[in-house]
C-alpha atoms as one frame of an Amber mdcrd trajectory, in Angstrom:
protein
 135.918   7.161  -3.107 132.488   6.910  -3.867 132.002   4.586  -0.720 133.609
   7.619   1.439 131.453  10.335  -0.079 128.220   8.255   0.430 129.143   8.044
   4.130 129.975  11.493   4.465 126.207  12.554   3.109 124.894   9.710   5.262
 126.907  11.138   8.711 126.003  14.772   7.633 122.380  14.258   7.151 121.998
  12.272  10.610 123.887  15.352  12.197 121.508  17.365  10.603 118.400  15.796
  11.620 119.467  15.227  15.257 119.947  19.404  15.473 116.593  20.141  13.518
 114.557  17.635  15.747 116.630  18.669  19.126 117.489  15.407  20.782 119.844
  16.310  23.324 119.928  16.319  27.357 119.868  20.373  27.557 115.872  20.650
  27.617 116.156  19.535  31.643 117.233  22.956  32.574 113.860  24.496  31.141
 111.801  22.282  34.008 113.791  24.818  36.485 111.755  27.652  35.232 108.811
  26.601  36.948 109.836  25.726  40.663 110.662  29.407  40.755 106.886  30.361
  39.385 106.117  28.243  41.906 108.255  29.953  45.069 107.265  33.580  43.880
 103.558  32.314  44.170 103.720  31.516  47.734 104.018  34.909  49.163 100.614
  35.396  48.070  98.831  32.934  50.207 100.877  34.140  52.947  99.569  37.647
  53.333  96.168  36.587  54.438  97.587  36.274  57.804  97.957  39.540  58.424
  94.195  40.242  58.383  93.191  38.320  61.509  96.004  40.368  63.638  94.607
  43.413  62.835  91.329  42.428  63.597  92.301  41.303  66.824  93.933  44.732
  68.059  90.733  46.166  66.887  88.592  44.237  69.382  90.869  44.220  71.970
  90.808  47.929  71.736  87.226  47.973  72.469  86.904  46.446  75.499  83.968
  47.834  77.503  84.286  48.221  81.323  82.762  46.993  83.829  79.168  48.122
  84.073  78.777  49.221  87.892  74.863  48.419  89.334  72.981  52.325  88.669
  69.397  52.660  90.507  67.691  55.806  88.435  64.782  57.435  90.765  64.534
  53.704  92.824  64.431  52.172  89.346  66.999  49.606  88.593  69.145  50.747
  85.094  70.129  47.456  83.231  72.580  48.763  81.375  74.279  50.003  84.803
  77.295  52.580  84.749  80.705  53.445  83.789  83.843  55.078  84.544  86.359
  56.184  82.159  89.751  57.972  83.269  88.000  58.061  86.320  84.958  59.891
  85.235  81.658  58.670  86.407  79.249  58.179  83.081  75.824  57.102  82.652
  73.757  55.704  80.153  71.844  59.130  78.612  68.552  57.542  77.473  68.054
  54.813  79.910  68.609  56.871  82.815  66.290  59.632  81.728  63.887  57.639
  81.264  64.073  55.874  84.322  63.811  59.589  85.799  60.846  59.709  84.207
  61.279  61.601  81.097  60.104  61.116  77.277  63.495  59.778  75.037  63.964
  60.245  71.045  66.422  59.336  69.362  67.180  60.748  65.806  70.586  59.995
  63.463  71.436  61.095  59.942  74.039  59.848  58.022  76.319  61.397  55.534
  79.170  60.435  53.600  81.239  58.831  56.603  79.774  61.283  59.251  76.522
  60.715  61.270  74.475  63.102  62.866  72.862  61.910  66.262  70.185  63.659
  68.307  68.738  62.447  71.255  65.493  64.872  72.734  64.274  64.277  76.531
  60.994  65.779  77.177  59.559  65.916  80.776  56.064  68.222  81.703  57.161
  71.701  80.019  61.215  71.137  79.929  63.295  69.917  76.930  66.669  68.664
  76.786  68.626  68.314  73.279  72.027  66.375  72.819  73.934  66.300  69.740
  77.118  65.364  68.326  78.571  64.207  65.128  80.049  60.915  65.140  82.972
  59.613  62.598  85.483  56.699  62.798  84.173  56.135  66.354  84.724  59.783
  67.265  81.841  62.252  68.630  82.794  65.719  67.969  80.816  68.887  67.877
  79.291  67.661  70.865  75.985  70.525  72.294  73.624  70.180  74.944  70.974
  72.411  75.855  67.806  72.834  78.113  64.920  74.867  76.998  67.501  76.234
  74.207  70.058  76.995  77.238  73.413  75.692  77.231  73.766  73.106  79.930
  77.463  74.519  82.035  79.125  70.949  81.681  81.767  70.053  79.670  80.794
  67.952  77.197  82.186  64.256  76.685  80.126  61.193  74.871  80.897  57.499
  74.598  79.449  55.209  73.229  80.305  51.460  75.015  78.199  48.705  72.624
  74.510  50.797  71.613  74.368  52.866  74.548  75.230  56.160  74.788  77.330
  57.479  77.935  77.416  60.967  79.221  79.390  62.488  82.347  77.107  61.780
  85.986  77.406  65.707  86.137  74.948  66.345  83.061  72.477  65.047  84.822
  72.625  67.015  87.572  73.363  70.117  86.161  70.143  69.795  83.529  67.834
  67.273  85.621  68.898  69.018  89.059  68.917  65.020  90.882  71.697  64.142
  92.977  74.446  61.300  92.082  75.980  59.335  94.446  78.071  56.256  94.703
  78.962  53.878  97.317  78.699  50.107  98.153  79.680  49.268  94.722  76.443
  51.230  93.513  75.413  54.204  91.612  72.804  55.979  92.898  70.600  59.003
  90.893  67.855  60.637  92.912  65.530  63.400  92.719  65.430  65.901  95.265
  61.901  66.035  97.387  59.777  68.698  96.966  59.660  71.847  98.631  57.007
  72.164 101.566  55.419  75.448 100.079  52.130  75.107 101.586  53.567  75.589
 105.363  55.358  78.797 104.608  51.820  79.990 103.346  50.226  79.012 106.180
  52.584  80.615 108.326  52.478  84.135 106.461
């Protein structure tokens, strides 16, 4: 009896220590805890490659046309002109000042809105353009000559730095003539009156 009690203590304790240490096969299923960390992780790295897509629509939405060969007063304009929607645009500054007058150019910025002048100054005439500009919109676009409106509707782009106004501003505030042909823009400026016969003749 005292045989059978001895190796009841002794089968007890050795049950006893094998729960309180844990020795048994079920730990395995804990290792499945981390392939899942693992799977929910990806996602992140993937997401990234939506970044380069939408940089691509953005500068394939900005494709600038064609420049078309622009002779200013017999000067040749290197930054040439436009057409958009079938309007005929020029470059504002450089063909100004390839008609001979004085260009400055003036921009303020604020908050997310900038504030762009350009001035053209020729003998006693000035010509002021300006236009607020945000997100790669103008708005509040005015144009005036000797602090006269100038009668033409008013449209901007701007196609890299230069700054693109209709072929009809030109002629309504300049008075030169726009022509096109040949794959060519031509701007002239008309010839000058022959006052001094008329005087002779009176």
């Amino acid at each position: 009896m005292k045989r059978s009690k001895k190796a009841l203590l002794a089968a007890s304790l050795i049950a006893g220590s094998a729960a309180m240490t844990g020795c048994t096969a079920q730990p395995a299923p804990e290792a499945t805890t981390q392939p899942t960390q693992q799977a929910t992780a990806e996602p992140a790295t993937a997401a990234p490659t939506t970044q380069p897509e939408a940089t691509a629509e953005a500068e394939a939405g900005e494709d600038a046309p064609t420049p078309i060969a622009l002779l200013a007063g017999g000067k040749e304009v290197t930054a040439g002109a436009a057409k958009e929607e079938d309007m005929l645009l020029l470059p504002l500054i450089e063909t100004a000042q390839a008609l001979g007058w004085a260009a400055d150019s003036q921009q303020l910025s604020e908050d997310t809105q900038t504030k762009r002048t350009i001035t053209l100054d020729k003998d006693d005439s000035r010509i002021t353009v300006t236009w607020v500009s945000s997100d790669n919109t103008a708005s509040q676009i005015t144009w005036q000559k000797d602090g006269l409106l100038i009668p033409v509707d008013t449209m901007i782009t701007t196609i890299g730095d230069v700054v693109y106004v209709p072929a009809a501003f030109f002629e309504e505030a300049m008075g030169v003539g726009v022509s096109e042909g040949d794959g060519q823009v031509s701007v002239t400026t008309p010839e000058p009156k022959t006052t001094p016969d008329t005087q002779e003749q009176g």
